[in-house]
VEXLUM-240144 format. One line per 10 residues: number of its first residue (from 1); their letters; for each residue x negated, y negated, z of C-alpha. Coordinates in steps of 0.001 Angstrom, whole numbers. Example, Ala and Ser with C-alpha at 12.3 -4.5 7.8 and 13.67 -1.06 7.14 Angstrom:
1 = as = -12300/4500/7800  -13670/1060/7140
END
This chain:
1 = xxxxxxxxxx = 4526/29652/117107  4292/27943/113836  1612/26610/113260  989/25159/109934  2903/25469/106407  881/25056/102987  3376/25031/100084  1953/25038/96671  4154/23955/93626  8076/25361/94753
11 = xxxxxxxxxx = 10424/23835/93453  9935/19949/93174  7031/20196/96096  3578/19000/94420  1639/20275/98038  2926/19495/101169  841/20561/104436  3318/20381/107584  1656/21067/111214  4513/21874/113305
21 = xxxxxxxxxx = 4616/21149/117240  5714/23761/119758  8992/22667/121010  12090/21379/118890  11011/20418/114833  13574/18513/113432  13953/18640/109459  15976/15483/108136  16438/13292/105130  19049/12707/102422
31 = xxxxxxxxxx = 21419/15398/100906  19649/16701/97524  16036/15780/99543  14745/18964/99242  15200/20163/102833  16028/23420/101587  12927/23927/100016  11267/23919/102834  12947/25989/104464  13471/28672/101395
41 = xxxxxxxxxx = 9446/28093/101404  9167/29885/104968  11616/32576/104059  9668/33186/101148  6342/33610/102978  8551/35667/105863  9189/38127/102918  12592/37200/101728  13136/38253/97834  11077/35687/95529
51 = xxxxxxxxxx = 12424/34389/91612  11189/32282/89300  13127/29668/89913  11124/28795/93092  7900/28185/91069  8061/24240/90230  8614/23536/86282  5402/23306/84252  2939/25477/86207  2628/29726/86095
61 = xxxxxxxxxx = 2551/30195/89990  3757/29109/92903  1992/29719/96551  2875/29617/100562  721/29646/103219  1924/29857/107336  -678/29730/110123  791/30812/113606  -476/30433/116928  897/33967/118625
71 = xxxxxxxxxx = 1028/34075/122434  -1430/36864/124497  984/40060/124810  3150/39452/121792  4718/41969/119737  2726/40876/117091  -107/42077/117957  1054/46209/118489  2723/46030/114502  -1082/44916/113154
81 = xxxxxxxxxx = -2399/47695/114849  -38/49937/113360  -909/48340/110337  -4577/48478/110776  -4961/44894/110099  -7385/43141/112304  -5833/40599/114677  -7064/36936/115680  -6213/34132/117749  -5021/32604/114265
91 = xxxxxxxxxx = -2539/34950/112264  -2307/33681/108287  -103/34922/106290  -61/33738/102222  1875/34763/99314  1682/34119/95975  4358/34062/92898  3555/33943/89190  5898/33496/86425  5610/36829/84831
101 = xxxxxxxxxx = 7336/38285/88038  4137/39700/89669  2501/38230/92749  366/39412/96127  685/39516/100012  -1760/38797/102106  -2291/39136/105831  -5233/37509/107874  -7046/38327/104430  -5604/42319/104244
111 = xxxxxxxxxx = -3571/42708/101104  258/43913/102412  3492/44991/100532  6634/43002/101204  7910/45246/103370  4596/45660/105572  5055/42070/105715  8628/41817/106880  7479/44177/109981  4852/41804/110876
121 = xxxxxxxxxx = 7509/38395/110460  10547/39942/112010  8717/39432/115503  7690/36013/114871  10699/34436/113727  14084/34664/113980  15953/32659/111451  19494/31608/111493  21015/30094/108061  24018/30285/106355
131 = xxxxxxxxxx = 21992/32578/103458  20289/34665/105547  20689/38323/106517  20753/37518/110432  18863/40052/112938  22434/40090/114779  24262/41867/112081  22039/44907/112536  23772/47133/115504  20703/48110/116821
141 = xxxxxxxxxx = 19880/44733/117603  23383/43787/118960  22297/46594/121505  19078/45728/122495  20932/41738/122986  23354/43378/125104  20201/45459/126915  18520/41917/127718  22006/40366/129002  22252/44120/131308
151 = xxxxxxxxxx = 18462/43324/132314  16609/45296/135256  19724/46952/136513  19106/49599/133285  15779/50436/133957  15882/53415/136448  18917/55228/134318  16783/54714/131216  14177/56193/132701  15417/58919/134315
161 = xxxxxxxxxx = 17223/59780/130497  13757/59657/129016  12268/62209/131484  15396/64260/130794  15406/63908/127209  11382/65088/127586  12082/67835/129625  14284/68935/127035  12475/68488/124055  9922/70925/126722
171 = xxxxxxxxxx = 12785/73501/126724  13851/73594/123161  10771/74057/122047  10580/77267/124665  13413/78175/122927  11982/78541/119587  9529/80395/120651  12449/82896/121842  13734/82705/118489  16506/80519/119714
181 = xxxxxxxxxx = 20181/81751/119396  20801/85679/119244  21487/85520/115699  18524/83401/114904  16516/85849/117258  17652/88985/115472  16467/87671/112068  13387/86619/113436  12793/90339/115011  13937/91965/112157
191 = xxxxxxxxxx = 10845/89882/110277  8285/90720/112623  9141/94442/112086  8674/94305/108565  5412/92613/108504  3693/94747/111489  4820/97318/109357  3384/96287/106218  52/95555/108175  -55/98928/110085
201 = xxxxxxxxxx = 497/100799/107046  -2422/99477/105036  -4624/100897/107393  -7064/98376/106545  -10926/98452/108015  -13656/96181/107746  -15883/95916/105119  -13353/98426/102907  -12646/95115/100560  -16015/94989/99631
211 = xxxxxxxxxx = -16511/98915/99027  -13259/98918/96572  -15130/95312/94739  -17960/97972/93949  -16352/100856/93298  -13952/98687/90680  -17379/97118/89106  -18604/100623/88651  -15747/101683/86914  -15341/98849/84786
221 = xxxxxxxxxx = -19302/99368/83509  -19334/102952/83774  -20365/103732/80124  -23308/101042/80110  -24294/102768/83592  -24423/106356/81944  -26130/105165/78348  -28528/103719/80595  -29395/106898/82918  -29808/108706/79910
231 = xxxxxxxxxx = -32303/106652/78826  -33926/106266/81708  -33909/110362/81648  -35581/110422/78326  -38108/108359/79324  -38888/109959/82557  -38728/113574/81618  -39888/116185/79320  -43226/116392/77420  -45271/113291/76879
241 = xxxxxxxxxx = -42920/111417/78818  -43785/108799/81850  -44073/111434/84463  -46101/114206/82397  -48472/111130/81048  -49247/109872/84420  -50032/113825/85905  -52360/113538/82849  -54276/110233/84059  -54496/111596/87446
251 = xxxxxxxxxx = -56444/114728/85886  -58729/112643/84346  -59518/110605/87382  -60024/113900/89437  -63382/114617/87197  -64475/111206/87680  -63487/110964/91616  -66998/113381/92982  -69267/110772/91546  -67306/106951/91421
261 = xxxxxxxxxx = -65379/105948/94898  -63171/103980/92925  -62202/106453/90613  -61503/108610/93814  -58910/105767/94759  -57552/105945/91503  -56618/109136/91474  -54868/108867/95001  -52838/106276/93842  -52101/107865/90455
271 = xxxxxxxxxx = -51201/111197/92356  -48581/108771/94339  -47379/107305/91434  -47057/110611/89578  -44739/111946/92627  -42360/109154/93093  -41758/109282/88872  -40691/112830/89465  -38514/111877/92107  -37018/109111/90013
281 = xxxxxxxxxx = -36787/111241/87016  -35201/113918/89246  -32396/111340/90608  -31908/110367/87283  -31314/113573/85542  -29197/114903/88843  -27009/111703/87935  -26444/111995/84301  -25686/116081/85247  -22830/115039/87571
291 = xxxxxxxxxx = -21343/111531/86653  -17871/112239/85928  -15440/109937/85698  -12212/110192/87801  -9588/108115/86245  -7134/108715/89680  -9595/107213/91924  -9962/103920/89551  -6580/103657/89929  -6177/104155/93194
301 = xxxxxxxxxx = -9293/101984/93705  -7396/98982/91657  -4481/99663/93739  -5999/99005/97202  -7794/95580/95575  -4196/94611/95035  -2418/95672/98046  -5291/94035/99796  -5057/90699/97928  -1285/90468/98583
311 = xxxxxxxxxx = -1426/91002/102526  -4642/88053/102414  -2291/85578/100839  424/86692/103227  -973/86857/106382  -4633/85399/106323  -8055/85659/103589  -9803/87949/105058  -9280/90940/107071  -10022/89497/110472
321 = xxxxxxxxxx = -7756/87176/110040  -4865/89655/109137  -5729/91662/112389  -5295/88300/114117  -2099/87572/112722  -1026/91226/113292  -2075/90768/117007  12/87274/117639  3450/88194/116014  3149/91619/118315
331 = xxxxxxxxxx = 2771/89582/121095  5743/87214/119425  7636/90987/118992  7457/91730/122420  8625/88510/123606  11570/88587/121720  12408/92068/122373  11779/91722/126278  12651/87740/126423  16619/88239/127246
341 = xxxxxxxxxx = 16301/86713/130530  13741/84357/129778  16156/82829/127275  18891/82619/129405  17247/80838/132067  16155/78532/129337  19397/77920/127807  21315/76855/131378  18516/74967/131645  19134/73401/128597
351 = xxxxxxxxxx = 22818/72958/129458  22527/71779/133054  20102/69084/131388  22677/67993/128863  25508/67347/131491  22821/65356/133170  21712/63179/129839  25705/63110/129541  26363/61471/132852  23048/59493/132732
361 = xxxxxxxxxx = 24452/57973/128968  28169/57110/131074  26034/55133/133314  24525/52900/131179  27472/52577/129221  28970/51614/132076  26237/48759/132945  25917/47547/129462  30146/46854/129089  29611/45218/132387
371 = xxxxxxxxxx = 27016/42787/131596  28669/42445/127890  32039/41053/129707  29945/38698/131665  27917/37672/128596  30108/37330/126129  32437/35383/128271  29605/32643/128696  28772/32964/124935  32177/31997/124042
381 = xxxxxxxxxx = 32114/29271/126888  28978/27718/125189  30723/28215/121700  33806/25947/123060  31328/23504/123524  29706/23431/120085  33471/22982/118626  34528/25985/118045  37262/25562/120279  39659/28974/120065
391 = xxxxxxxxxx = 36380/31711/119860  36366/34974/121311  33797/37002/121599  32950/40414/122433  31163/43836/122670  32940/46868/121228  31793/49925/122575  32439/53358/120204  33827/56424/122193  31807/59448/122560
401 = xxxxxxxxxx = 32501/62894/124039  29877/65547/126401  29222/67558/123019  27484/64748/122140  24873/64590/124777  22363/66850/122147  21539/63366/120204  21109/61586/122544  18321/59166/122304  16451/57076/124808
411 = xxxxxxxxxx = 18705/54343/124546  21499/56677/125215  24903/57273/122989  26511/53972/123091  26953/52541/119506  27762/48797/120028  29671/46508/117231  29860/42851/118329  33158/41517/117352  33959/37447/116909
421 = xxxxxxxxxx = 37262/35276/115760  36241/31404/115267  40680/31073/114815  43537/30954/117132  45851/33650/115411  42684/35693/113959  42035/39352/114753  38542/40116/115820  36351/41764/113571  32440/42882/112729
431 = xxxxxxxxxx = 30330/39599/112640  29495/40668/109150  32479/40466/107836  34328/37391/109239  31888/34539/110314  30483/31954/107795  27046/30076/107992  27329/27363/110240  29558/29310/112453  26924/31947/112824
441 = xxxxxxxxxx = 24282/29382/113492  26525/28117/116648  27168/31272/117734  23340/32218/117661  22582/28962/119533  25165/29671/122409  23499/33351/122502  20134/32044/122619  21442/29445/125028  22244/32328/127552
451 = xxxxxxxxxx = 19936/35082/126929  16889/35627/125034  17720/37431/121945  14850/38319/120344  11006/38216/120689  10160/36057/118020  8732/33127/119209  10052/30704/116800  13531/30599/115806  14809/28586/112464
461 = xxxxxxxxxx = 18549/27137/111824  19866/25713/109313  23078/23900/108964  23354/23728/112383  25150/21013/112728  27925/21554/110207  31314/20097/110706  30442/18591/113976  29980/15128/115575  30235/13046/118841
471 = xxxxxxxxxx = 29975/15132/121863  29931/18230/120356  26631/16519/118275  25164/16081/121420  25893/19304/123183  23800/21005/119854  21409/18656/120911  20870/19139/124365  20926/22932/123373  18331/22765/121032
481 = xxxxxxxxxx = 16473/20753/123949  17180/23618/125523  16002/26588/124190  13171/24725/122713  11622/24689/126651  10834/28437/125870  10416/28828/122237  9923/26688/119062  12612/25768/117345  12427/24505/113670
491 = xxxxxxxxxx = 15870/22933/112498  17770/21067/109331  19736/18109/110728  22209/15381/109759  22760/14549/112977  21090/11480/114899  21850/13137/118294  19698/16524/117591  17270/13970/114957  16818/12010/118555
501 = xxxxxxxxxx = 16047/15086/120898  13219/16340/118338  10063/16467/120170  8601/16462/116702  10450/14792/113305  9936/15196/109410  11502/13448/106967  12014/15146/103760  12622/12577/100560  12415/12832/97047
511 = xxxxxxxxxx = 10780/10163/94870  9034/9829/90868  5469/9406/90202  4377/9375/86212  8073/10717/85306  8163/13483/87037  10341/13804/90671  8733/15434/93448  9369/15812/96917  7590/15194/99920
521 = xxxxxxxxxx = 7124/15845/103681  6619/12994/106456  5758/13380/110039  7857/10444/111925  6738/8421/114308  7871/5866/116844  9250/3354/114574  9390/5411/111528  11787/7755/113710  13649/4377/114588
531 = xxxxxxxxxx = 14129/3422/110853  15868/7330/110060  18035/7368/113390  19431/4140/111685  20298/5497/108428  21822/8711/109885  23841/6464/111847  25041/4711/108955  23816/1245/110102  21480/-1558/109051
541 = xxxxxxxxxx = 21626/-4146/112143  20978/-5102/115156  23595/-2829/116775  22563/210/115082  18945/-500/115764  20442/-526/119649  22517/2776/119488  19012/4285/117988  16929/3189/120803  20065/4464/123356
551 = xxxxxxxxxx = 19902/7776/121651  16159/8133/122249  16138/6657/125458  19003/9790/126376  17415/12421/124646  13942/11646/127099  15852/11064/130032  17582/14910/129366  14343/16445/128419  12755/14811/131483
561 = xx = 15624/17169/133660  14982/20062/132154
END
């Protein structure tokens, strides 16, 4: 429920701080009041489209904040998961406006966009005003209404359609692994050819990428490699050179080695060092004598590097990972090529399935027009009552055909468009496109009156009580009284009878402090409540003051029976 309302500067409202009751909240005061305000005020912090003609003249910014109470188990509480906002046993939402158009959303503290914010609010109010986009216009809700009026009796079709529609999702996706249709299959064979081809011909081996990455480096340095071998050479070999000069120290040492141990090690390890600079000079000259460069194995060398690169951004980047992919589109090959009967136990599986979703989707079709007859024969009984004496109502159900079992969902096919004529003489047509304010109001009260159509807990009207008085007045009334038993209703009255049957009044008036007009917000009680019942009545004595007390005295003694 509804909590609390903060409004901050909208319109001519200073600050007003209204603490709602669960129940029926009646809104009342004199035309021009500013009853509207309030009300805009909620659909502003519900996420309705914000202007600058809300923010009140002579400030930059204008602010709403709503503190509800939601019940354990509601809706609520699954959509701030979703949104990963943390949930409390208080949910606050706030919004602010500024003049230059810009302004921010918050929920329980979390910064939200409009539209996050209209996912949280469309379970936690339903509201019902002649400027309002109504929840009823939208099919999809018209056929979850007619769901609730259908009740338990849809259950075990609906679930026996989502095990079918599971088990089929199981089987198409079989399918694509068969490649689906023949012609799809063929394609897909025809690609699998190609690329174990391409694979099998490069031959490839491990380790061969990183053989070409050296072979390619040589290549690409091979005249600094030979300018420094024959440098080396020169160095190494030939008289006086590194080799010849260190055969010469070990000579020396050898004189020296009878009479000094050390120079006897000396020589040992000079004679070592001697050998391996032969060897080295050896390599090196045996190198510079047969380094020759072969300009068709750099090419063919580059070549590989590429072929190579394009398979790895192809098929995997490296290798091993080629060979893997190789290995699972064989294994794909061979299904396809060997999967003919596979597939066509698949596909009559597929088909028997859809005449089963088919008939399953008849069924509740069948339940749902049903229950709508039922329904919308008491909805237009209830309208009757609220003065809308020649209204029909119904359920319009589109036609569909067994091709169209495929998109099917878990709801089934039907495609619902509730149709309404408030006029003797009048065709029927879309709600959208035929039904004013207050008539959509009365109609939403004599749905709500026989089913639950939502699962907001709180459900706003406004204008309710348009174009009606006497019984009628108190039929709204006792309605309100009503519905209010099981969720909290927050309504704009003229009307003593529903003003009466409030379990919680307001009164809404205008006044001028220091020049300026503003408007405020005050919670009526006993005698207070007395005092507006009389002016609504259009009275000042004695025998208005009577009817007031009569009215009050009825509306307890119906709430009492409920």
């Amino acid at each position: 429920m509804l909590a609390k309302l903060i409004v901050e500067n909208v319109a001519l409202i200073e600050r007003a701080e209204i603490e709602f009751s669960d129940g029926l909240n009646v809104l009342s005061g004199e035309t021009g009041a500013g009853k509207s305000v309030i009300l805009d005020s909620i659909n502003f912090v519900l996420g309705a489209k914000a202007d600058r003609s809300m923010i009140r003249s002579g400030e930059e910014a204008c602010s709403v904040q709503a503190v509800f109470l939601p019940e354990s188990g509601s809706p609520v509480f699954v959509v701030l998961d979703e949104l990963g906002i943390e949930a409390d046993e208080e949910l606050i939402l706030s919004r602010r406006y500024r003049a230059d158009g810009k302004g921010d959303i918050r929920v329980n503290g979390c910064t939200v966009n409009a539209a996050m914010l209209r996912k949280v609010t469309s379970v936690l109010v339903d509201v019902h005003g002649q400027s309002e986009h109504f929840s009823l216009l939208s099919e999809t809700n018209q056929l979850k209404l007619l769901d609730k009026a259908a009740g338990a009796a849809l259950a075990a079709p609906k679930e026996a359609l989502a095990a079918l529609l599971a088990e089929n999702r199981e089987i198409a996706g079989a399918l694509r692994t068969l490649g689906g249709d023949e012609r799809e299959r063929g394609r897909r064979i025809d690609i699998l050819q190609y690329q174990m081809r391409e694979i099998d011909d490069a031959a490839l081996r491990e380790g061969e990428e990183e053989e070409l990455a050296e072979k390619k480096l040589f290549y690409a340095n091979r005249e600094r490699i030979l300018r420094a071998l024959f440098e080396a050479s020169s160095v190494l070999s030939g008289e006086g050179a590194a080799a010849e000069a260190l055969r010469a120290a070990r000579r020396c040492m050898a004189e020296a080695a009878p009479y000094s141990k050390e120079c006897a090690e000396l020589e040992e390890r000079l004679e070592s060092v001697a050998l391996e600079a032969e060897d080295i000079a050896e390599t090196v000259s045996a190198l510079c004598e047969g380094e020759e460069y072969d300009e068709r194995e750099a090419q063919e060398t580059e070549s590989r590097l590429d072929l190579l690169h394009s398979l790895k951004k192809k098929y995997g980047d490296s290798i091993a990972k080629i060979a893997a992919y190789r290995e699972e589109i064989g294994r794909e090959y061979e299904l396809l090529t060997h999967g003919e009967e596979e597939l066509a136990k698949l596909s009559a599986a597929r088909e028997k399935n859809l005449a089963r979703i088919y008939a399953l989707c008849c069924e509740l079709t069948r339940l749902r027009r049903a229950a709508s007859e039922s329904f919308c024969s008491r909805v237009e009984q209830e309208l009757r009552t609220l003065n809308i004496k020649n209204a029909r109502f119904c359920a319009e159900f589109r036609q569909y055909s067994e091709q169209d079992a495929g998109r099917a969902t878990a709801d089934g096919l039907d495609s619902v468009s509730l149709q309404f004529s408030a006029n003797a003489g009048e065709p029927l047509k879309p709600l959208s496109k035929v039904i004013s304010g207050g008539e959509m109001s009365r109609l939403m009260l004599a749905i709500k009156t026989q089913a639950d159509g939502g699962e907001a807990a709180t459900y706003l009207f406004d204008e309710i009580d348009a174009g009606i008085s006497g019984k009628t007045a108190r039929t709204v009334a006792e309605k309100f009284a009503a519905i209010a038993k099981r969720k909290q209703v927050i309504a704009v009255s003229h009307l003593a009878q529903i003003v009466a049957m409030a379990d919680k009044n307001f009164l809404i008036a205008k006044e001028e402090e220091a020049g300026r007009t503003k408007t405020s917000i005050v919670p009526l009680e006993e005698e207070a409540l007395r005092g507006e019942l009389v002016r609504l009545l259009g009275g000042s004595g004695e025998a208005a003051k009577t009817l007031a007390d009569e009215l009050c005295a009825a509306a307890k003694e119906f709430k009492a029976s409920l």
